[in-house]
N, CA, C and O atoms as a Tripos MOL2 file, in Angstrom:
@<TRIPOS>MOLECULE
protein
  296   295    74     0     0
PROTEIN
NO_CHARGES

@<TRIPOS>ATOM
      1 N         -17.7830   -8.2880   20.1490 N.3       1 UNK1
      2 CA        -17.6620   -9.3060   19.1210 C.3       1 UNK1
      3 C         -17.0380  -10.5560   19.7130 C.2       1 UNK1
      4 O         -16.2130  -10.5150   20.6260 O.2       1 UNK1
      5 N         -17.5760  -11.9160   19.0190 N.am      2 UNK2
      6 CA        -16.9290  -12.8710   19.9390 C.3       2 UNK2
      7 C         -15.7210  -13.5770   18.7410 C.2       2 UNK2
      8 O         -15.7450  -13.1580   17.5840 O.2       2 UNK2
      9 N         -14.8780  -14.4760   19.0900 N.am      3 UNK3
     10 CA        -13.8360  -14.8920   18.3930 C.3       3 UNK3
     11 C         -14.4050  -15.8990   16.7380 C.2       3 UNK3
     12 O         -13.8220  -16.1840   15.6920 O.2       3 UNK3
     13 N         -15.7260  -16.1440   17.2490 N.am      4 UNK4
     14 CA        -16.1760  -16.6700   15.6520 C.3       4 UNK4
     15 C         -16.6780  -15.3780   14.9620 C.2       4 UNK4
     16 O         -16.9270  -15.6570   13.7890 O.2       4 UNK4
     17 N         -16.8350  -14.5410   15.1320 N.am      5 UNK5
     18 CA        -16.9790  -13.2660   14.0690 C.3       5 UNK5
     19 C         -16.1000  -12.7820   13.7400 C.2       5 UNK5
     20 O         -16.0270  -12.1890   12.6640 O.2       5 UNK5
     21 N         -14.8120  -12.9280   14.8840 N.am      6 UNK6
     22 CA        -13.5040  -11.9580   14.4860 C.3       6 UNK6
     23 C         -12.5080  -13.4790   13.1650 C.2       6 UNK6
     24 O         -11.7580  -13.4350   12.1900 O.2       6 UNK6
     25 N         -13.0760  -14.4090   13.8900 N.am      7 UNK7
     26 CA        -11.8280  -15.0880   13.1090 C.3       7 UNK7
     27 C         -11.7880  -15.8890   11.4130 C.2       7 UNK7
     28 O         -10.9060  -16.5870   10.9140 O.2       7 UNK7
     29 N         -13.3500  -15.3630   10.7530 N.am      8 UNK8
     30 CA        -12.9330  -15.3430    9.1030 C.3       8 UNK8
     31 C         -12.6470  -14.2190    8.5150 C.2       8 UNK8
     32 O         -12.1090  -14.2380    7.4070 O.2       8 UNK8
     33 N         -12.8070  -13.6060    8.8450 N.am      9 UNK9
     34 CA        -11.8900  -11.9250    8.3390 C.3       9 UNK9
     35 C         -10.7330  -12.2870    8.7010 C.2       9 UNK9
     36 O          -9.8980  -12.4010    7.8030 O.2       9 UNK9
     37 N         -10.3540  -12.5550    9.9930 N.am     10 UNK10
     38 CA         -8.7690  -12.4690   10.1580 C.3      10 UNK10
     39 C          -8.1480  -13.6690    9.8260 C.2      10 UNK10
     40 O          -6.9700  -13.8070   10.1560 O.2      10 UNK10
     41 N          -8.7140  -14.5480    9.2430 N.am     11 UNK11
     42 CA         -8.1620  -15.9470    8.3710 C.3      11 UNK11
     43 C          -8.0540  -15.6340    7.4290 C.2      11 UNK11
     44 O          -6.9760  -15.9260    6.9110 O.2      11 UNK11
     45 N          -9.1200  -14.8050    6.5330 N.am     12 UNK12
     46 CA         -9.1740  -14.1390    5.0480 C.3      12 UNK12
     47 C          -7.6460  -12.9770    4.7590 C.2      12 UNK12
     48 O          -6.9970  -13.0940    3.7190 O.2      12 UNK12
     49 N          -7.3470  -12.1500    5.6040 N.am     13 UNK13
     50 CA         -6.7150  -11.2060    5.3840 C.3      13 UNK13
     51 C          -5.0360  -11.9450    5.2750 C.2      13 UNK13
     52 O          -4.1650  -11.6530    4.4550 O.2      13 UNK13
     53 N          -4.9410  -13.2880    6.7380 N.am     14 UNK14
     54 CA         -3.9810  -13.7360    6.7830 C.3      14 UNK14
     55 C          -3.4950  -14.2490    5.2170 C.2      14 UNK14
     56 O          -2.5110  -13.9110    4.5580 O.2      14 UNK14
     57 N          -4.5400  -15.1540    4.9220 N.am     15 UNK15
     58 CA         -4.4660  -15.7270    3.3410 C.3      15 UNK15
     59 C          -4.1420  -14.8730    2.3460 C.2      15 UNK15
     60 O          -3.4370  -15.4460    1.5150 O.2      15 UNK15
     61 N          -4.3720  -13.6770    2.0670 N.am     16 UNK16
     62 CA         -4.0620  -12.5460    1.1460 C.3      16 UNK16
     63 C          -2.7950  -12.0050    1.4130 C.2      16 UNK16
     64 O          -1.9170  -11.9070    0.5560 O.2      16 UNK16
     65 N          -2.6650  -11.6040    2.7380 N.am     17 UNK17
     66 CA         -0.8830  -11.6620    3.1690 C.3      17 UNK17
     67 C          -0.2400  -12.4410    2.5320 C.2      17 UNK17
     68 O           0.7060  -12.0470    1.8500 O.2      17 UNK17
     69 N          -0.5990  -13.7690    2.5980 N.am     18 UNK18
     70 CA          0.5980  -14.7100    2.1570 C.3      18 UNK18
     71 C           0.7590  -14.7320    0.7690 C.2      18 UNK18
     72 O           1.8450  -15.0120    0.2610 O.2      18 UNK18
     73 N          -0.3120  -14.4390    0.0660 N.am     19 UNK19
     74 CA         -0.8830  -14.7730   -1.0890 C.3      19 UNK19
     75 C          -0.0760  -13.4940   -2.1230 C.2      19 UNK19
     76 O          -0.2790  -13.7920   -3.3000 O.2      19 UNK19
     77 N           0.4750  -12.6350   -2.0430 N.am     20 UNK20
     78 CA          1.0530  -11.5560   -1.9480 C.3      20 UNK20
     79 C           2.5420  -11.8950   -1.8130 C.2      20 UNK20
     80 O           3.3730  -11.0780   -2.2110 O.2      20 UNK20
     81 N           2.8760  -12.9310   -1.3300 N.am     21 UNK21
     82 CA          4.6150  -13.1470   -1.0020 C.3      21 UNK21
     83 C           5.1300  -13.6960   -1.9510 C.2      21 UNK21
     84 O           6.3610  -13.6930   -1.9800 O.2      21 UNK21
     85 N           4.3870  -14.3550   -3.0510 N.am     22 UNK22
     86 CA          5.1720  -15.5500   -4.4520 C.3      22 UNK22
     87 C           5.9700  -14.1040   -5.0430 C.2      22 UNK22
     88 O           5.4450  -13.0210   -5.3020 O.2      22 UNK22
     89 N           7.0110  -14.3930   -5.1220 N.am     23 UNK23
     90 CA          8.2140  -13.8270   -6.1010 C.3      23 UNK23
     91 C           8.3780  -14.7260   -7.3590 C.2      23 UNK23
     92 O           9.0800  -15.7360   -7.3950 O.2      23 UNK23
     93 N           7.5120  -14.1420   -8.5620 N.am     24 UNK24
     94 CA          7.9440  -14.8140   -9.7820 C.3      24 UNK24
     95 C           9.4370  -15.2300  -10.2890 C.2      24 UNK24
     96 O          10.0220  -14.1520  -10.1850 O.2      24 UNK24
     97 N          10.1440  -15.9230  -10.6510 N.am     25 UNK25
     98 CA         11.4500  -16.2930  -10.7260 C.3      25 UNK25
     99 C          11.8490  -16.8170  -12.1050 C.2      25 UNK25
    100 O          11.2540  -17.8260  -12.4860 O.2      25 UNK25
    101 N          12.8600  -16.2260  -12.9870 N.am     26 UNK26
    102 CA         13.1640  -16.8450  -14.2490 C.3      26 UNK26
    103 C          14.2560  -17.7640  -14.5140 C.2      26 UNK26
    104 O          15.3370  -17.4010  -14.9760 O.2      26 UNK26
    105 N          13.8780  -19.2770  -14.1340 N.am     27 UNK27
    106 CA         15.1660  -19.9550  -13.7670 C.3      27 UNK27
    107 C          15.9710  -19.9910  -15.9100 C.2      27 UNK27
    108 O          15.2350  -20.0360  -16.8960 O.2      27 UNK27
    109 N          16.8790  -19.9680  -15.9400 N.am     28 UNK28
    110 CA         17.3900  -20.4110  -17.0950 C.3      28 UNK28
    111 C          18.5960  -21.3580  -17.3430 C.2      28 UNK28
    112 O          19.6230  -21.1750  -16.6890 O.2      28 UNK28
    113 N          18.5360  -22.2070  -18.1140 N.am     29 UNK29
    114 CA         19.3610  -23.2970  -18.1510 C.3      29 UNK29
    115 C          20.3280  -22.6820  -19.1150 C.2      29 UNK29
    116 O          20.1540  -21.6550  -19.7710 O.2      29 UNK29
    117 N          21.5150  -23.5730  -19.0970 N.am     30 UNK30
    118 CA         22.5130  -23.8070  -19.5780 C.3      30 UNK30
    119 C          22.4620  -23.6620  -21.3190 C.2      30 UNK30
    120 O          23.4010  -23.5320  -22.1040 O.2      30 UNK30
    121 N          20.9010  -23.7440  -21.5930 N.am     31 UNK31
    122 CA         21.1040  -24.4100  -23.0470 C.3      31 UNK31
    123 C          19.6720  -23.3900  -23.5720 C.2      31 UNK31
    124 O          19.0490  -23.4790  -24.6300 O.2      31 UNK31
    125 N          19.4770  -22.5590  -22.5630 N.am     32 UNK32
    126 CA         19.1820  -21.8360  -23.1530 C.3      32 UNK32
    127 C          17.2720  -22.1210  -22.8730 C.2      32 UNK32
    128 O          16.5990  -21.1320  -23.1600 O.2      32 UNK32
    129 N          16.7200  -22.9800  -22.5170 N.am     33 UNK33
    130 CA         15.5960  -22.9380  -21.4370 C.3      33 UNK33
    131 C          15.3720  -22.0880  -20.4790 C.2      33 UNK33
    132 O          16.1750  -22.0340  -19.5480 O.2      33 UNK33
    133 N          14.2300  -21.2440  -20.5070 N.am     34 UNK34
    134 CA         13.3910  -20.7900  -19.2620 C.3      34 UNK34
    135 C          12.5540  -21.5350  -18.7060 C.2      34 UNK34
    136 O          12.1250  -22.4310  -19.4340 O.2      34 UNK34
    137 N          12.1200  -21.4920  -17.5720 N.am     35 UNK35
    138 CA         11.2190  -21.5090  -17.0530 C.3      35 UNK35
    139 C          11.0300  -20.3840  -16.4100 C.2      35 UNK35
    140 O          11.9190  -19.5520  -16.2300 O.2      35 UNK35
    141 N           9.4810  -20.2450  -15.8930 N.am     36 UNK36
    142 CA          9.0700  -18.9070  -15.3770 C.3      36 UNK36
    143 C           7.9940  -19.7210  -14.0970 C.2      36 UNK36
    144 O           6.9000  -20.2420  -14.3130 O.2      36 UNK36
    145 N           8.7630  -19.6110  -12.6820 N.am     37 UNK37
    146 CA          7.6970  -20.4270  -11.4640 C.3      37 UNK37
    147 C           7.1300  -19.0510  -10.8250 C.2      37 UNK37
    148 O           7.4930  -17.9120  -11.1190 O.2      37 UNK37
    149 N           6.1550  -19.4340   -9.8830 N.am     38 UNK38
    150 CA          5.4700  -19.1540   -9.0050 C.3      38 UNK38
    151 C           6.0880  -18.5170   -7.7450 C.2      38 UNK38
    152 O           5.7610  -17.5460   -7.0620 O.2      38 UNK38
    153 N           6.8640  -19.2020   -7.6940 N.am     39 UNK39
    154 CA          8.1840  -18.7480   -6.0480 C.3      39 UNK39
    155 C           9.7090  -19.1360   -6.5750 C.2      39 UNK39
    156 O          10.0210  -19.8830   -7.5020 O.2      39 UNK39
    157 N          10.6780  -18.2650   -5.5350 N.am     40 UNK40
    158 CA         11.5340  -18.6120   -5.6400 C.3      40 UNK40
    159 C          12.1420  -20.8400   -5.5170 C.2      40 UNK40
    160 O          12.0590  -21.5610   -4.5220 O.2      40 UNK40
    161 N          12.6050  -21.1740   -6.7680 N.am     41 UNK41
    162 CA         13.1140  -22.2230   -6.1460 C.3      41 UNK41
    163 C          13.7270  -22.5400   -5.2750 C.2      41 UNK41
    164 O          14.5680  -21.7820   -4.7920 O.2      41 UNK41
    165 N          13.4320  -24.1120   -4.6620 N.am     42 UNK42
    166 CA         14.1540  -24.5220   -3.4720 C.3      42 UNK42
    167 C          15.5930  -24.4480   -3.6840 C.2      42 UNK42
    168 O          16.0260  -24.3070   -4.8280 O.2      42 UNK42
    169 N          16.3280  -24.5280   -2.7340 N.am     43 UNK43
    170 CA         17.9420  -24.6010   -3.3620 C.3      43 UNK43
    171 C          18.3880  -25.3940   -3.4520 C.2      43 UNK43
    172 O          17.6850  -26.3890   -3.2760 O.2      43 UNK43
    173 N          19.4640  -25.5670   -3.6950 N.am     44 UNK44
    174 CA         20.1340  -27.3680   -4.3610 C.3      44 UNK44
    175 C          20.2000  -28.1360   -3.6440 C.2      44 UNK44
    176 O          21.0030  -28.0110   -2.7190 O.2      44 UNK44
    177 N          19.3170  -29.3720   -3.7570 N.am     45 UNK45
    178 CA         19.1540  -30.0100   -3.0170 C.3      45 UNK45
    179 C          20.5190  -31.2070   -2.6750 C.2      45 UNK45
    180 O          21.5140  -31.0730   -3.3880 O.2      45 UNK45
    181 N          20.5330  -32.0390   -1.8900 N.am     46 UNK46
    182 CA         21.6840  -33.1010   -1.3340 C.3      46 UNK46
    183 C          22.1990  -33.8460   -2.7200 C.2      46 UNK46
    184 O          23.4000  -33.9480   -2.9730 O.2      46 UNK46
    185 N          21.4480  -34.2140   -3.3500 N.am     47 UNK47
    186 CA         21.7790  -34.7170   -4.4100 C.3      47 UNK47
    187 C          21.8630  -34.0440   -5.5580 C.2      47 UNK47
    188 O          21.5640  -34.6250   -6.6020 O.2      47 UNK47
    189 N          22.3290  -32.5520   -5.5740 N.am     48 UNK48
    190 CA         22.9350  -31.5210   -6.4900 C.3      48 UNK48
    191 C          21.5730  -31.2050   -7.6170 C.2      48 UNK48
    192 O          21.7960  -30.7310   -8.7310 O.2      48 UNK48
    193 N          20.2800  -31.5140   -7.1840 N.am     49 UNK49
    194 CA         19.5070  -30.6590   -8.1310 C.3      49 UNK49
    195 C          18.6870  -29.4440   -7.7570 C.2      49 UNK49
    196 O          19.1220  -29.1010   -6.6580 O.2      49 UNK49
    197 N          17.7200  -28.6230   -8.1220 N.am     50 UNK50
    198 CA         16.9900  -28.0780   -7.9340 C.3      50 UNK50
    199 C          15.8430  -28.1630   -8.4540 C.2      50 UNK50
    200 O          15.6480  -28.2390   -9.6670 O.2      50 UNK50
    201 N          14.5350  -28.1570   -7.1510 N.am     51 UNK51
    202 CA         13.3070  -28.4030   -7.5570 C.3      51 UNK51
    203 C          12.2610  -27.5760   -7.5320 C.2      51 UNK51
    204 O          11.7140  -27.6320   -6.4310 O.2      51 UNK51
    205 N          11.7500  -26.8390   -8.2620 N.am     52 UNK52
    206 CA         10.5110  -25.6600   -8.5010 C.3      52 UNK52
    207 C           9.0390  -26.2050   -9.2250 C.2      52 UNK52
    208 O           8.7630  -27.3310   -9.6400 O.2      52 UNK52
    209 N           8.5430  -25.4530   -9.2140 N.am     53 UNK53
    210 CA          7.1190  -25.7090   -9.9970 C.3      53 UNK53
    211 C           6.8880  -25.1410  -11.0140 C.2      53 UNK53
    212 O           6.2890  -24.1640  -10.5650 O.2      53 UNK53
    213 N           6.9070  -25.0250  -11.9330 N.am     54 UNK54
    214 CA          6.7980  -23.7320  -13.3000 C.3      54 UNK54
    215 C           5.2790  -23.2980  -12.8450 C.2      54 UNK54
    216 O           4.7280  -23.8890  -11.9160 O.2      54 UNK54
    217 N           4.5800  -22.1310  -13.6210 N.am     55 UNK55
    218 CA          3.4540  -21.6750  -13.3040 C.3      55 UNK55
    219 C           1.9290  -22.4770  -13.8340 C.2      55 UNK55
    220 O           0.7260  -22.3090  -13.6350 O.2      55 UNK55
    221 N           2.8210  -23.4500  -14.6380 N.am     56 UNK56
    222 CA          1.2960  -24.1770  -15.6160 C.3      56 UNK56
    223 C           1.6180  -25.1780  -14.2050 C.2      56 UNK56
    224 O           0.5470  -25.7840  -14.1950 O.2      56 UNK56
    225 N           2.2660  -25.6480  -13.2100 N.am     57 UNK57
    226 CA          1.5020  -26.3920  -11.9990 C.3      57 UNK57
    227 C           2.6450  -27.6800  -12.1580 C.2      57 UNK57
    228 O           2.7560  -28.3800  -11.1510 O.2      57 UNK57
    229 N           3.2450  -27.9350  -12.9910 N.am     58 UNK58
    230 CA          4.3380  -29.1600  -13.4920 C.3      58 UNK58
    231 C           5.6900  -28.6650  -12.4090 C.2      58 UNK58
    232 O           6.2140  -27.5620  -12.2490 O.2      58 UNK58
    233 N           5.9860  -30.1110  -11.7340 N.am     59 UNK59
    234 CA          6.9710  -30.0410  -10.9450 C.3      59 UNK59
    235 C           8.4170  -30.1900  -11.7970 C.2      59 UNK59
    236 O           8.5410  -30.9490  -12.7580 O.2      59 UNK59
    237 N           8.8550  -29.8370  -11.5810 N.am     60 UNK60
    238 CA         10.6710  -29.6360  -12.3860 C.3      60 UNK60
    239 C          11.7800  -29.3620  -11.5400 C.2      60 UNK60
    240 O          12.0020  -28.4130  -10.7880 O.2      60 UNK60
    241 N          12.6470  -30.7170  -11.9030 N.am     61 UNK61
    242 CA         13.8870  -31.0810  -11.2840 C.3      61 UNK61
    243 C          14.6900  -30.6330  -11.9760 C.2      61 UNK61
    244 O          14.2280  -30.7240  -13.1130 O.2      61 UNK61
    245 N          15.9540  -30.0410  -12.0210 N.am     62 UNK62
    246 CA         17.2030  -29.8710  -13.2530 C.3      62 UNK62
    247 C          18.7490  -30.1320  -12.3610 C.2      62 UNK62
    248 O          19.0090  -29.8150  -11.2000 O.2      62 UNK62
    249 N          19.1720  -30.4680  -12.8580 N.am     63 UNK63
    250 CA         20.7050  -30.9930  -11.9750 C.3      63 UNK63
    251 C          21.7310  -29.0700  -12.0180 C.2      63 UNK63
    252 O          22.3840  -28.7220  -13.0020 O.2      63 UNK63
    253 N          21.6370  -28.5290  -11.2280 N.am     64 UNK64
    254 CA         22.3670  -27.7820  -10.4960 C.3      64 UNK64
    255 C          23.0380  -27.1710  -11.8330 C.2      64 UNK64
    256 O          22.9300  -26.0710  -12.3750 O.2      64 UNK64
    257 N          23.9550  -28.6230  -12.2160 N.am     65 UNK65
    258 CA         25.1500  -28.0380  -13.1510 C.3      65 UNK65
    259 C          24.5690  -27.3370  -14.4880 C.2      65 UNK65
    260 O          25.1800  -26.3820  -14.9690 O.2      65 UNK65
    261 N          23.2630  -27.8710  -15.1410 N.am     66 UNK66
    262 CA         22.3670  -27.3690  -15.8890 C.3      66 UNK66
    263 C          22.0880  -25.4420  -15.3510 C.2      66 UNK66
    264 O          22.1950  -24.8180  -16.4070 O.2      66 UNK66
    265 N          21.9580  -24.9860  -14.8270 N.am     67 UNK67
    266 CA         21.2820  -24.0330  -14.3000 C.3      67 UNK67
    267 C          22.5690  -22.8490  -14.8360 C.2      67 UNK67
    268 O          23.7500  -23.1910  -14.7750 O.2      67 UNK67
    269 N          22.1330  -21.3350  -15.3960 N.am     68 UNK68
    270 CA         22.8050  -21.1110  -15.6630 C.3      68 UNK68
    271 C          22.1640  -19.4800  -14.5650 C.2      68 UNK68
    272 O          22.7370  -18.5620  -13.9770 O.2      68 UNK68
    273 N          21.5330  -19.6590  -14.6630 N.am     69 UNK69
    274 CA         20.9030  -17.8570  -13.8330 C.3      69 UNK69
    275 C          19.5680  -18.3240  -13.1340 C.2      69 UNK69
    276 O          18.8070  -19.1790  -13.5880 O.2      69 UNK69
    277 N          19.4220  -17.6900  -12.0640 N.am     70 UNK70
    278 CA         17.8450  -17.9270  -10.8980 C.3      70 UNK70
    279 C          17.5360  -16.2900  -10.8880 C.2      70 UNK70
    280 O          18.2980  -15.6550  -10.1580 O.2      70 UNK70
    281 N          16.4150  -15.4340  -11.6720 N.am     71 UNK71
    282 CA         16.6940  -14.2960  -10.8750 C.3      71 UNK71
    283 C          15.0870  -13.6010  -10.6030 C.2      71 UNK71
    284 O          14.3290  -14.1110  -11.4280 O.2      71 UNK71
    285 N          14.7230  -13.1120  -10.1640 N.am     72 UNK72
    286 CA         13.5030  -12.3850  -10.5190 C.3      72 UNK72
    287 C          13.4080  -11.5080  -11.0800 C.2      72 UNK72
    288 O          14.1710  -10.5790  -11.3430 O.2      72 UNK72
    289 N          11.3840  -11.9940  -11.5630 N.am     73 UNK73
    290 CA         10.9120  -11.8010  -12.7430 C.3      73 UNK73
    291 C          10.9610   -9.9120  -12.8400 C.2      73 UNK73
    292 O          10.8410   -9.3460  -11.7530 O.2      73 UNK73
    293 N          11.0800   -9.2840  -13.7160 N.am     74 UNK74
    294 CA         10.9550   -7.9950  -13.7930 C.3      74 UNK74
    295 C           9.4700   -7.4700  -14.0540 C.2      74 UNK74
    296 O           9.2480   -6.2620  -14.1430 O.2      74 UNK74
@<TRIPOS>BOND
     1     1     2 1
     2     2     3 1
     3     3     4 2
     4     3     5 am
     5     5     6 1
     6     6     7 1
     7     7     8 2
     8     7     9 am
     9     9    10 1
    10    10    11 1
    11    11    12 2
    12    11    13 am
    13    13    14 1
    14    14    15 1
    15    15    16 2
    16    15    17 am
    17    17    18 1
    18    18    19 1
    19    19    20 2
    20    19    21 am
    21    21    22 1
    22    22    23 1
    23    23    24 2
    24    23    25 am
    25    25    26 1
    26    26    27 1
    27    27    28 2
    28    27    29 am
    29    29    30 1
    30    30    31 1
    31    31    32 2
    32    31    33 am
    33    33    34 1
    34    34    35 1
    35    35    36 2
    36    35    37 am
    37    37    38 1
    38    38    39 1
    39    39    40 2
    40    39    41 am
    41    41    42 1
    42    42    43 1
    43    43    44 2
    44    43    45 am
    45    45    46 1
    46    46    47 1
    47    47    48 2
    48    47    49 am
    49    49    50 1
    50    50    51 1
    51    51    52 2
    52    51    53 am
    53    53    54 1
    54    54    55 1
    55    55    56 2
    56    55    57 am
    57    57    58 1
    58    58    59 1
    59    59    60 2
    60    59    61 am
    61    61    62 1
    62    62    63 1
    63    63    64 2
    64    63    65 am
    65    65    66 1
    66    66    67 1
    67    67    68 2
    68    67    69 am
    69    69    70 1
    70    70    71 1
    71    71    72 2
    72    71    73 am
    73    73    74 1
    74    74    75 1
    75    75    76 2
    76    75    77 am
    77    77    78 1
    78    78    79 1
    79    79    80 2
    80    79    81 am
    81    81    82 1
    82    82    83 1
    83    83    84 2
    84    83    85 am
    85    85    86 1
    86    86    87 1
    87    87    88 2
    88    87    89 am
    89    89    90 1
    90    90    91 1
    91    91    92 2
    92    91    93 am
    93    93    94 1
    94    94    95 1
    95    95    96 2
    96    95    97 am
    97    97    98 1
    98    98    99 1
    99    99   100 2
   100    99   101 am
   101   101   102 1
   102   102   103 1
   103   103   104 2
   104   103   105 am
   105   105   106 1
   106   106   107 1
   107   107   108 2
   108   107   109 am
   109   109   110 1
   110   110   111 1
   111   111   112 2
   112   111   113 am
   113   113   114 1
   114   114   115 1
   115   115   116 2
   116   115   117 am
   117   117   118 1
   118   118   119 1
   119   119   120 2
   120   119   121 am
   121   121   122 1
   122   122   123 1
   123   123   124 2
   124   123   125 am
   125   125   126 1
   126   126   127 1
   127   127   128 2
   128   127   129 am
   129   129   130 1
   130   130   131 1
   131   131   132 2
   132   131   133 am
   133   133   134 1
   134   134   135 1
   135   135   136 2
   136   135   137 am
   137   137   138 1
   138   138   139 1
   139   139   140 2
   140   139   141 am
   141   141   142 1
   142   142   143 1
   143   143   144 2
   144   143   145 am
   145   145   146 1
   146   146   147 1
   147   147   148 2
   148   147   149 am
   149   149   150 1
   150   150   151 1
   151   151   152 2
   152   151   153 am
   153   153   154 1
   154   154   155 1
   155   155   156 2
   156   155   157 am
   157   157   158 1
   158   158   159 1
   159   159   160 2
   160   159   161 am
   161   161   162 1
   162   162   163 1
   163   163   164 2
   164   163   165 am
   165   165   166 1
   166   166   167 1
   167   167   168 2
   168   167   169 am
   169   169   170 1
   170   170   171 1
   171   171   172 2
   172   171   173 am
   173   173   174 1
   174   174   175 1
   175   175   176 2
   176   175   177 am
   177   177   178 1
   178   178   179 1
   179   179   180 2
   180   179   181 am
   181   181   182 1
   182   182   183 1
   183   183   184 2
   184   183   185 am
   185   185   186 1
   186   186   187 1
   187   187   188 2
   188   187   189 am
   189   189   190 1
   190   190   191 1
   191   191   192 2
   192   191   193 am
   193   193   194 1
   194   194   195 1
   195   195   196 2
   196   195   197 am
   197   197   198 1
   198   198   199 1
   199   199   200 2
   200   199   201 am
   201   201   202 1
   202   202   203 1
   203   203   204 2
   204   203   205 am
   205   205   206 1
   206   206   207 1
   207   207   208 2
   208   207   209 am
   209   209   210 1
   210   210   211 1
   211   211   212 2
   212   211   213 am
   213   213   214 1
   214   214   215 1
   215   215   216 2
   216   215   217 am
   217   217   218 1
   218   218   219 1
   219   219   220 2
   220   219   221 am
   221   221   222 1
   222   222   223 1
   223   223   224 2
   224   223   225 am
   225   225   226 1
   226   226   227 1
   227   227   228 2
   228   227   229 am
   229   229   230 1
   230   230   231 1
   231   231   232 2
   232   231   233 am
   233   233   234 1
   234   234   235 1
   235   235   236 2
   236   235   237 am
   237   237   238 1
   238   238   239 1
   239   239   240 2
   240   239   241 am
   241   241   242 1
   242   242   243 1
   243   243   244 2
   244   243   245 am
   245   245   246 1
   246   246   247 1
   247   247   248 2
   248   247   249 am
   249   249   250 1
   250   250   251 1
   251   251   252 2
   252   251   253 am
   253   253   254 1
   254   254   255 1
   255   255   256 2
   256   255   257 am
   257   257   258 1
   258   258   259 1
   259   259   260 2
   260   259   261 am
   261   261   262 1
   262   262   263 1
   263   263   264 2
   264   263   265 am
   265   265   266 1
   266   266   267 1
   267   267   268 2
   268   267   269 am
   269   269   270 1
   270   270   271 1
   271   271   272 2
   272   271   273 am
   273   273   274 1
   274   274   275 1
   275   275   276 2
   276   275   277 am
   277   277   278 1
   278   278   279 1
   279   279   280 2
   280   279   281 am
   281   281   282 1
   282   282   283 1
   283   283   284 2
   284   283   285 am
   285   285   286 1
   286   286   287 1
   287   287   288 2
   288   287   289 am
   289   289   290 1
   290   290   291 1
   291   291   292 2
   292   291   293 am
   293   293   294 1
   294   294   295 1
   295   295   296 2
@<TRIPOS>SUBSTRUCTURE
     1 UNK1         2 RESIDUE 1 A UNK
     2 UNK2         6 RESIDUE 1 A UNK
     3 UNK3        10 RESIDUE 1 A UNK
     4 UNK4        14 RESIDUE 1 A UNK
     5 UNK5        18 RESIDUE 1 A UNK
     6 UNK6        22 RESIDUE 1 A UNK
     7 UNK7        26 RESIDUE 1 A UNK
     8 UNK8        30 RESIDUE 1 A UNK
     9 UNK9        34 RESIDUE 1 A UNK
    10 UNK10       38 RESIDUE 1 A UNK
    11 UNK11       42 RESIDUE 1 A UNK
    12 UNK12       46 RESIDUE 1 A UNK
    13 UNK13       50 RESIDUE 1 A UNK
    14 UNK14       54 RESIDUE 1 A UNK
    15 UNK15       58 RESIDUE 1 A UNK
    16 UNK16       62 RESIDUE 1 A UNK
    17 UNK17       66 RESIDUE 1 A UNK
    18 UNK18       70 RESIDUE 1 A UNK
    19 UNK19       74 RESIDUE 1 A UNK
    20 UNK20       78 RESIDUE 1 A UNK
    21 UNK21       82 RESIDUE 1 A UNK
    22 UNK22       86 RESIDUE 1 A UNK
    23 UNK23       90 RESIDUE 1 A UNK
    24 UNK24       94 RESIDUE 1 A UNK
    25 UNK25       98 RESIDUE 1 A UNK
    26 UNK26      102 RESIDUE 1 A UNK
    27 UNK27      106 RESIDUE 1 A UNK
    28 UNK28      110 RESIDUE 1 A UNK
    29 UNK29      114 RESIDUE 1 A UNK
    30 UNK30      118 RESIDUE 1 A UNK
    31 UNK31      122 RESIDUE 1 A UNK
    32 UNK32      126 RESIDUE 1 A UNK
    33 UNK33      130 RESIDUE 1 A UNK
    34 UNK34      134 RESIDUE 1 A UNK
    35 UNK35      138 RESIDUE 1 A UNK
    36 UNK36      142 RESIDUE 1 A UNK
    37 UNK37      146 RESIDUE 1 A UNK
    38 UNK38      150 RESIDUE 1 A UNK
    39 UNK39      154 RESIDUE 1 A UNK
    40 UNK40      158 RESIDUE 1 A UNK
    41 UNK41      162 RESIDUE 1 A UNK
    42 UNK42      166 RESIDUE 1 A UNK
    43 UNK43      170 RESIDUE 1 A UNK
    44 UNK44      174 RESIDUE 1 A UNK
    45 UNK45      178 RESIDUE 1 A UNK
    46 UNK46      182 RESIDUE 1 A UNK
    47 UNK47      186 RESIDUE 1 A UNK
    48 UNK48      190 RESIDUE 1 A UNK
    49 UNK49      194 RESIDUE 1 A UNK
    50 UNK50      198 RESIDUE 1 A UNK
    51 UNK51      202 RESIDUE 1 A UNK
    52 UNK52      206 RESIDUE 1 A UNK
    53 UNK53      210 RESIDUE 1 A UNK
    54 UNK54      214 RESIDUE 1 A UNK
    55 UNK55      218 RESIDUE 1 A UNK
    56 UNK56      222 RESIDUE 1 A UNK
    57 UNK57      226 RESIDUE 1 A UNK
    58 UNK58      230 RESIDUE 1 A UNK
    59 UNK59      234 RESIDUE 1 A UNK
    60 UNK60      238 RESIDUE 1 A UNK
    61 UNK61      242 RESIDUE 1 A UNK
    62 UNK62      246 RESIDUE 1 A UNK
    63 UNK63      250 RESIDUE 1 A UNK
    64 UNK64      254 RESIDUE 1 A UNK
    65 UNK65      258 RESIDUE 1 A UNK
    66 UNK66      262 RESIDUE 1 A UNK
    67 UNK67      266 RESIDUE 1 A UNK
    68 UNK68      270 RESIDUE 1 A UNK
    69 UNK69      274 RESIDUE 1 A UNK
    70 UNK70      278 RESIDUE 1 A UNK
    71 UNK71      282 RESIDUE 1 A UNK
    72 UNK72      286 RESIDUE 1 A UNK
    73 UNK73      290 RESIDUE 1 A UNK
    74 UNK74      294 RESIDUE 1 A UNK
């Protein structure tokens, strides 16, 4: 077999590996807001917020002090 037969299977399988790693995450605020993302959020960033993606694809910032629990999804 030469390396163009071996290498969309082994691009395909790589992609499903990864594809397999999102840890659903239930961030909850202070006030009583969920969100429910895709991956664990980034962590607090320099300027004290945290930034995730919820699962409908919308990027979301919340200031640190807001945040009351990060945990995964059950």
């Amino acid at each position: 077999m030469n390396i163009k037969t071996l290498g969309l299977p082994l691009a395909v399988a790589a992609f499903l590996a990864l594809a397999g790693c999102a840890t659903p995450t239930v961030v909850t605020l202070q006030n009583g807001t969920q969100y429910l993302t895709k991956d664990m959020p980034k962590t607090k960033t320099k300027d004290g917020f945290f930034e995730f993606e919820d699962i409908s694809g919308a990027k979301v910032k919340v200031k640190a002090d807001e945040v009351s629990t990060i945990r995964q999804e059950d």
